[in-house]
N, C-alpha and C positions, 0 to 999 in steps of 0.2 A: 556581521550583517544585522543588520536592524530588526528590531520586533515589530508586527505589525498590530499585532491583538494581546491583551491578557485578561485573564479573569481570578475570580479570587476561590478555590475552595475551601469549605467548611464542613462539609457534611462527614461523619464517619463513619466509616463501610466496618462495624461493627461484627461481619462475617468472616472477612478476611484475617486471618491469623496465622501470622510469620513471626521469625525473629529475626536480628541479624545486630551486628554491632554498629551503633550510629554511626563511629570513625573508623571504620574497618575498610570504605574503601574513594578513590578518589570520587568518582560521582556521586555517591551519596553525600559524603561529606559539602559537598560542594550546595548541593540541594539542600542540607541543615544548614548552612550557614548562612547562604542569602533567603531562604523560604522559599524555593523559586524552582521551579522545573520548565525547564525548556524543552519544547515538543515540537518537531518539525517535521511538515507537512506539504502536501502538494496542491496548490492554488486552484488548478481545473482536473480535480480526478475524482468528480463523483462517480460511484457515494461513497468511496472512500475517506476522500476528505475532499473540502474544499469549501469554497468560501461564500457566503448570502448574506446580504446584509449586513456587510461589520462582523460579521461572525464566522467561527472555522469551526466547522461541521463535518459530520460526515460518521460511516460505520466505524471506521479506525479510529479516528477521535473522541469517538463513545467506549469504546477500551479503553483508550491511553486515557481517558478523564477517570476511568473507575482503578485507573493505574493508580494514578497519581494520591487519590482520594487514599487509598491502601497505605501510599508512603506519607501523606500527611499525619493517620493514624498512629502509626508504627515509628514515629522519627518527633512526635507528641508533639505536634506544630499546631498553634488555635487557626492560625490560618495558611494557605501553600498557595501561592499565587504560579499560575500555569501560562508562560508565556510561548506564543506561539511563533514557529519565525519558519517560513516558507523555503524550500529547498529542491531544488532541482532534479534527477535522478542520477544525474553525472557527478553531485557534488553534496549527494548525503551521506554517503559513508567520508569522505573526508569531516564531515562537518560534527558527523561523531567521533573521530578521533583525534580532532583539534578541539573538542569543550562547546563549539557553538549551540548542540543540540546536546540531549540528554536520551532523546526518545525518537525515534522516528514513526510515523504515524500515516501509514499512504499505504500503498499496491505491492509493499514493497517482494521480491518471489527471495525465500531463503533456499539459496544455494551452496554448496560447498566451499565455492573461492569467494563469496561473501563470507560465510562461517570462518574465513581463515582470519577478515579482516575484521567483523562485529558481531554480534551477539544476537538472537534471536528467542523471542518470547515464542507463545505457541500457536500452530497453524489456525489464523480465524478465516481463511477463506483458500479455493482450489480456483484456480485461473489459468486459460490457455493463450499463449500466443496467436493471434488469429489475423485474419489478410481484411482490409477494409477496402472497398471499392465503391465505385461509382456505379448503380442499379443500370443493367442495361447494355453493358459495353462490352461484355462477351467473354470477363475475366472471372474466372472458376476456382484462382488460387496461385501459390509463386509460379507454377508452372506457365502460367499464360504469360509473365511480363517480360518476358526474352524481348528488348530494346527497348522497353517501356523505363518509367523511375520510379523506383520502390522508397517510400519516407520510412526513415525507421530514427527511434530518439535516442540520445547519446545517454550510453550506463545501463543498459537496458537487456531483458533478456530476450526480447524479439530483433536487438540488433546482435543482437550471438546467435540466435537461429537462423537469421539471413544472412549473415559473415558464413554460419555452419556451411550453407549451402554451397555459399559460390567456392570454399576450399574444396567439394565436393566435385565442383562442375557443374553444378543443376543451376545456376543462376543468369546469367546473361543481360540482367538489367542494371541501370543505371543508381547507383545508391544515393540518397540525398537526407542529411541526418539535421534531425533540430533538438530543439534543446527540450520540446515539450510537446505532449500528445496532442494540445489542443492548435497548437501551429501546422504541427504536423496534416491536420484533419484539414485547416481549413487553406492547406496549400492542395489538397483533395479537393475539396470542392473548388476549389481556383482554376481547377484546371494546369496547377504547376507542376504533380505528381499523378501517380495514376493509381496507387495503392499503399496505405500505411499497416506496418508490421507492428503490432505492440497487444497489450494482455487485450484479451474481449472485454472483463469487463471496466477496461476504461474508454475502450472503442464504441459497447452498442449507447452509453448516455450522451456521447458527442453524435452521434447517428440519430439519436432519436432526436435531439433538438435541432436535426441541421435545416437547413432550407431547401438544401438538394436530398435527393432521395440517395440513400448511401447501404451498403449493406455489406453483410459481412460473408466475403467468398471462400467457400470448402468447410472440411472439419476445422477444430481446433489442432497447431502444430507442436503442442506440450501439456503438460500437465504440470502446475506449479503449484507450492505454497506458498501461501502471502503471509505475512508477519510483522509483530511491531520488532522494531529493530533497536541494539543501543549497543554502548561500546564493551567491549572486549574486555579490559581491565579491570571489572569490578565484581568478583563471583555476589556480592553481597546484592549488590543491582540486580546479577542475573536470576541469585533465588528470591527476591520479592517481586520479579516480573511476574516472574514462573508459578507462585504459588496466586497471587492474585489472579492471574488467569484462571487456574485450575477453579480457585474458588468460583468466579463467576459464570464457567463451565459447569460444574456440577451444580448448580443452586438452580441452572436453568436460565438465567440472566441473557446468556448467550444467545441461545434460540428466541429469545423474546427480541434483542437487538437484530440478528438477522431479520426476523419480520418486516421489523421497524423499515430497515433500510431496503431491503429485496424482495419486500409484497407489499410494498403500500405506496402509494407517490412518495417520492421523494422532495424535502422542502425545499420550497424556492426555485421547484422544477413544474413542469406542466404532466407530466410521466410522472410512470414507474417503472418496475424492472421487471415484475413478475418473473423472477427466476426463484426457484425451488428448492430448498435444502437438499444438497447431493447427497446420496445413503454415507458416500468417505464422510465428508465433513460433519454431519448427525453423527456420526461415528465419533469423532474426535471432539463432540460435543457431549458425549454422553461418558465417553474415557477419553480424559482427557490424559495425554502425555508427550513427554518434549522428543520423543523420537521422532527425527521425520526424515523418509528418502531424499535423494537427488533430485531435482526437478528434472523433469523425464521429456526426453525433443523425441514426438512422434515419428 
């Protein structure tokens, strides 16, 4: 797949201190040898990531850049050029374990039978599956769409909670899957579906810029961890994610990014998000550590 964007850095995160052997594992090697990290990302998933102006932005992408700066440091590169290449959610973990990507950088929820297939850095955000609907129409949550059609995106863990259900028996609606939230939403406002299933927070930014009044019905139906993600095969990868993270956790760095993205407009938006550091995630801001549960279906 083609890159769309790259940039070059230079700067060195002078805090960050790890070791690990340059040639010790295939991704990294891979990263000494062209200069080059590759970070894939999702197009319309603000604020995670996503794209303004020629640019890929976003909270995730502001980790993965302080990632990357750590391994320019430590790999004693003058410069690492970080190319960016867009990937779907049905087709990022293949894309980490085919060499396309190196990082993945989006919404992504670390699960178990993801952990069997890739690697996960540490929780920067707590995200629920949640029901998206059209303000007005008398639907309160899955329970209402018995003969209705529920959008839900392919790879995803709100199409495992709505698959959950209907093995259940509690479903009775028509399933209609895309390839991405922002389709999804605007087959919502079309009038072609009647409710999309996927995290909230990539549902309330496409709600807030929509034209139709949209909103999101019931509680949240999970509790997830979001994560930057990368491949399985390189312990040497996975502790200079690990320790970079932790550094820019403890120094504080973190909570200053959350702000950035989740109390202040967001760039290239007309909003913001005003959502408020959760007591968990201040928590895992302040100890930071790679343990983390199941993501948990209410």
């Amino acid at each position: 797949m083609p890159y769309r964007f790259s940039r070059w850095l230079a700067l060195p995160v002078s805090t960050v201190v790890f070791a690990f052997n340059v040639h010790a594992g295939p991704v990294l090697d891979r990263i000494h040898s062209t200069q080059t990290i590759t970070i894939g990302y999702r197009a319309n998933s603000a604020p995670m990531s996503y794209e303004d102006k020629g640019r890929v932005i976003g909270y995730a992408v502001d980790v993965c850049q302080r990632i990357a700066s750590a391994f320019q440091q430590q790999l004693k590169l003058p410069k690492l050029a970080v190319r960016y290449v867009p990937v779907t959610a049905a087709e990022r973990i293949p894309a980490l374990q085919e060499g396309r990507i190196d990082l993945e950088c989006a919404g992504t929820t670390n699960t178990k039978a993801r952990r069997e297939q890739a690697g996960f850095g540490l929780t920067y955000f707590y995200a629920g599956a949640s029901v998206l609907v059209r303000d007005g129409e008398g639907i309160g949550g899955l329970n209402d769409l018995r003969g209705k059609t529920l959008a839900a995106v392919k790879g995803t863990t709100g199409l495992q909670v709505a698959e959950m259900r209907e093995r259940d028996g509690r479903a009775g609606w028509k399933l209609a899957l895309f390839d991405n939230t922002r389709a999804a939403v605007e087959a919502l406002e079309q009038g072609k579906v009647d409710a999309v299933i996927q995290d909230n927070i990539q549902l309330v930014p496409l709600a807030r810029q929509s034209v139709k009044k949209l909103a999101l019905a019931g509680q949240p139906l999970s509790i997830e961890p979001l994560a930057p993600m990368f491949a399985r095969n390189d312990a040497e990868l996975a502790e200079g994610v690990l320790a970079a993270m932790r550094q820019i956790y403890r120094d504080g760095e973190m909570a200053a990014l959350y702000e950035r993205w989740f109390l202040k407009p967001l760039p290239g938006r007309t909003f913001g998000l005003d959502l408020k550091l959760s007591p968990l995630l201040n928590d895992n801001f302040r100890r930071p550590s790679s343990y983390v549960t199941d993501w948990v279906v209410l």
